[in-house]
Z-matrix of the N, CA and C atoms (Angstrom, degrees):
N
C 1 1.445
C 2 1.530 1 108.79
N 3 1.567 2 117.94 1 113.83
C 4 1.422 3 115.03 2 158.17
C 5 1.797 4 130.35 3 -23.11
N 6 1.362 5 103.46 4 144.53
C 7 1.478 6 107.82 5 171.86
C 8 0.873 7 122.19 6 -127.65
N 9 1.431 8 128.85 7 105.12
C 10 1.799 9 130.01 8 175.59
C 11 1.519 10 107.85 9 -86.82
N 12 1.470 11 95.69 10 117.37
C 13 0.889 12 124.69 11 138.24
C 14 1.644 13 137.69 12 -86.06
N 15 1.718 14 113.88 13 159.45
C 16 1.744 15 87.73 14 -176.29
C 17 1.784 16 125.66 15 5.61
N 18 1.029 17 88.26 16 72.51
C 19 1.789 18 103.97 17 169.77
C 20 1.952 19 89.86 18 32.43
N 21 1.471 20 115.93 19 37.10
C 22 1.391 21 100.18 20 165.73
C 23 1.693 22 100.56 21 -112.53
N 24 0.832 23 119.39 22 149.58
C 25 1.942 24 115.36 23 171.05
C 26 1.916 25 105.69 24 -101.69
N 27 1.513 26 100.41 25 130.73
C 28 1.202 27 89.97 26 169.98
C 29 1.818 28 95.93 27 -132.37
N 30 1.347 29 100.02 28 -170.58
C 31 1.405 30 113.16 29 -164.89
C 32 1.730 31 109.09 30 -137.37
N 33 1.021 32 99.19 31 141.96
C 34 1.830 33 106.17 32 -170.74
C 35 2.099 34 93.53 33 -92.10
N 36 1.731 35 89.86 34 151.23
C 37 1.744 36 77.39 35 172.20
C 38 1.125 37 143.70 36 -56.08
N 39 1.453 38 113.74 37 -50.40
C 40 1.640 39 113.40 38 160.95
C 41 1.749 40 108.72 39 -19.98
N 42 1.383 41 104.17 40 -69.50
C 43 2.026 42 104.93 41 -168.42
C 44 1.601 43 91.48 42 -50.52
N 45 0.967 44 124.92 43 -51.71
C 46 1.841 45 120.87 44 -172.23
C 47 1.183 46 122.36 45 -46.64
N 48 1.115 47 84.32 46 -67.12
C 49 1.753 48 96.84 47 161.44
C 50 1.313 49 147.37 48 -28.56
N 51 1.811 50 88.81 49 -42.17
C 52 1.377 51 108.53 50 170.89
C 53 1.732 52 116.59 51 -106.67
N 54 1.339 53 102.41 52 6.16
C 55 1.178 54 97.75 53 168.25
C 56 1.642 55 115.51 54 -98.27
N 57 1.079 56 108.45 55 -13.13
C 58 1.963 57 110.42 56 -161.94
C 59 1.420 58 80.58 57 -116.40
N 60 0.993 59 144.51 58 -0.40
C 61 1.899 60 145.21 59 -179.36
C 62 1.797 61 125.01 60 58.61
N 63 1.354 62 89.53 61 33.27
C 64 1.601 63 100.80 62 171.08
C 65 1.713 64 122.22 63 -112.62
N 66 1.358 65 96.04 64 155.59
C 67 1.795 66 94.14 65 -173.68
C 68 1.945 67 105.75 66 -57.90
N 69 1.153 68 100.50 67 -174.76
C 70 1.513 69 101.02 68 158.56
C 71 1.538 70 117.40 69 -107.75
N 72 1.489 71 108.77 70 0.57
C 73 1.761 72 111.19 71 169.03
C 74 1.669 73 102.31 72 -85.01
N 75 1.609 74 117.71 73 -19.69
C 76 1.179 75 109.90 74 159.47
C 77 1.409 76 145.16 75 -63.44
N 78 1.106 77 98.08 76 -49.62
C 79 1.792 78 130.32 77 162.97
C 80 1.409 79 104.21 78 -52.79
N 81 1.376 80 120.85 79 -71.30
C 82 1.311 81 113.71 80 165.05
C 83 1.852 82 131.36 81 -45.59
N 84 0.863 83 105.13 82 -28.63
C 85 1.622 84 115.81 83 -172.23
C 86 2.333 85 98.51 84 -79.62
N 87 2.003 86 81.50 85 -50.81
C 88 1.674 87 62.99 86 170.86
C 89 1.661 88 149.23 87 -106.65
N 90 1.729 89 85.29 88 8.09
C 91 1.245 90 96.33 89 131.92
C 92 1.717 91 148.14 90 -46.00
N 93 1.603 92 116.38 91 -73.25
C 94 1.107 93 115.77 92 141.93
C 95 1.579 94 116.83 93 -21.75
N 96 1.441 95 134.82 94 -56.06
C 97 1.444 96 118.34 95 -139.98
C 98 1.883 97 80.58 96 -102.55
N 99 0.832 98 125.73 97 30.86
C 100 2.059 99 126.78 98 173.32
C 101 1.520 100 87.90 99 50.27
N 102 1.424 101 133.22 100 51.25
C 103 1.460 102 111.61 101 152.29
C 104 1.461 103 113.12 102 -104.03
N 105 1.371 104 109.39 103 3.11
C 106 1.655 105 105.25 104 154.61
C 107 1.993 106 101.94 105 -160.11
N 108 1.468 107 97.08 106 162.62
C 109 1.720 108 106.73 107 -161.66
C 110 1.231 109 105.97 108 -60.40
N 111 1.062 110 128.49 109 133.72
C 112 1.769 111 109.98 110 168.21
C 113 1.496 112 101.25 111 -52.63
N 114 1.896 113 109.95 112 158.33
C 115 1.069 114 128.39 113 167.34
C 116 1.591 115 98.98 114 -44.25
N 117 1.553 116 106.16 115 150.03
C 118 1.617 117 122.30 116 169.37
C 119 1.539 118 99.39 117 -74.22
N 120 1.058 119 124.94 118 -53.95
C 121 1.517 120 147.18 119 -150.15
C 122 1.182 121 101.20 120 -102.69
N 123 1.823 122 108.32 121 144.24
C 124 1.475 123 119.62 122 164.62
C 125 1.691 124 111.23 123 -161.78
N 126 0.993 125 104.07 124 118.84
C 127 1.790 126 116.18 125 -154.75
C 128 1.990 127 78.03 126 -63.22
N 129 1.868 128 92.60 127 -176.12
C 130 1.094 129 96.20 128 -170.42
C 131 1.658 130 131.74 129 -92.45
N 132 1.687 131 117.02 130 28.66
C 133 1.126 132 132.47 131 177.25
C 134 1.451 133 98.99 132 -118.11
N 135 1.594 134 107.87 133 21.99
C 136 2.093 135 120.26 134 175.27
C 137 1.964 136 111.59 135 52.86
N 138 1.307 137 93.91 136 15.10
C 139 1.343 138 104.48 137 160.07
C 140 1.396 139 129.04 138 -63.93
N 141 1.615 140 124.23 139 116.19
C 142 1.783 141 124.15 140 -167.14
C 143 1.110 142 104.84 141 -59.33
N 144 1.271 143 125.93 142 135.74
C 145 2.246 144 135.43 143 -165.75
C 146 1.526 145 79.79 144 -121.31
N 147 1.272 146 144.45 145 111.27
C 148 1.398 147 145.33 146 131.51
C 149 1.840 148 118.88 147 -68.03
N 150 1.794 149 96.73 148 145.25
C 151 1.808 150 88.94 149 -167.75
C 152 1.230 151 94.71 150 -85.74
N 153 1.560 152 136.61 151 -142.71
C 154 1.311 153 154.15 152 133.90
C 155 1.461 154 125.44 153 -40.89
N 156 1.790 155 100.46 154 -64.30
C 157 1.323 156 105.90 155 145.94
C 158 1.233 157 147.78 156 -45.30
N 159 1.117 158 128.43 157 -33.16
C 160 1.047 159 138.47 158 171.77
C 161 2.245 160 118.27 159 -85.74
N 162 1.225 161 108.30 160 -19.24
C 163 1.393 162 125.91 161 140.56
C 164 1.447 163 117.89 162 -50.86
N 165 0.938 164 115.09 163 -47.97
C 166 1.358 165 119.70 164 -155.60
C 167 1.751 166 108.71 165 -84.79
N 168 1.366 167 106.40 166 -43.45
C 169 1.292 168 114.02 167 160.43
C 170 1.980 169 127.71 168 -56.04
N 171 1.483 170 98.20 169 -57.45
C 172 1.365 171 90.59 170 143.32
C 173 1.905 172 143.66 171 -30.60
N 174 1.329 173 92.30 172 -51.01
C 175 1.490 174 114.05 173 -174.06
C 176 1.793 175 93.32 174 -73.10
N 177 1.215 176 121.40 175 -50.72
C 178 1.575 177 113.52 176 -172.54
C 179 1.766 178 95.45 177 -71.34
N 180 0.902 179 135.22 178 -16.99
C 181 1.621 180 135.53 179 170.63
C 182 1.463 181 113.21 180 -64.28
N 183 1.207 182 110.52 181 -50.40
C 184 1.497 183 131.04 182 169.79
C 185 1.202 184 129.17 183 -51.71
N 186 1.560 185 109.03 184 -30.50
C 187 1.559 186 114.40 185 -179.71
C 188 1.328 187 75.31 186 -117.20
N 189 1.017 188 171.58 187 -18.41
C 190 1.694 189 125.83 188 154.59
C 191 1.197 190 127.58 189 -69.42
N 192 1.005 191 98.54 190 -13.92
C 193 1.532 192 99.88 191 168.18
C 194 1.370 193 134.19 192 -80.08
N 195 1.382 194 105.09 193 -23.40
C 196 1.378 195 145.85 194 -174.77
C 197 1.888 196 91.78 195 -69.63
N 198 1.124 197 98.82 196 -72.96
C 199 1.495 198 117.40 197 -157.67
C 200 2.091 199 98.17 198 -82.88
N 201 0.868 200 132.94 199 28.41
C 202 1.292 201 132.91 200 167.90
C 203 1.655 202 107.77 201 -127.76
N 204 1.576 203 104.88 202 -23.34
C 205 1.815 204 105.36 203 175.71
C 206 1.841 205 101.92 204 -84.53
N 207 1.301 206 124.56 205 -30.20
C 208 1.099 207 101.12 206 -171.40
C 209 1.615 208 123.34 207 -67.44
């Protein structure tokens, strides 16, 4: 379930995850490897809060990646 903050909405990894269709050992792995920024945000159990934007960048990662294996 989304979290607004200052009228911003963010999203915990699991929802990310399942929205751009990758594991979270993925997300995590390319995290670690700098193929995307760590989340800015992390609510207060240090859980990663991703915005829209920051989805979305993911998601253009996803289809290049997508579209260079086939």
């Amino acid at each position: 379930m989304p979290v607004t903050i200052k009228d911003t909405t963010y999203y915990r990894t699991a929802e990310v995850c399942r929205m751009v269709g990758i594991s979270r050992t993925t997300l995590f792995r390319w995290l670690k490897d700098g193929l995307l920024r760590e989340a800015q945000y992390r609510d207060r159990r240090g859980w990663r809060l991703f915005t829209k934007e920051e989805i979305g960048r993911l998601n253009e990662v996803v289809n290049k990646i997508n579209r260079t294996e086939g």
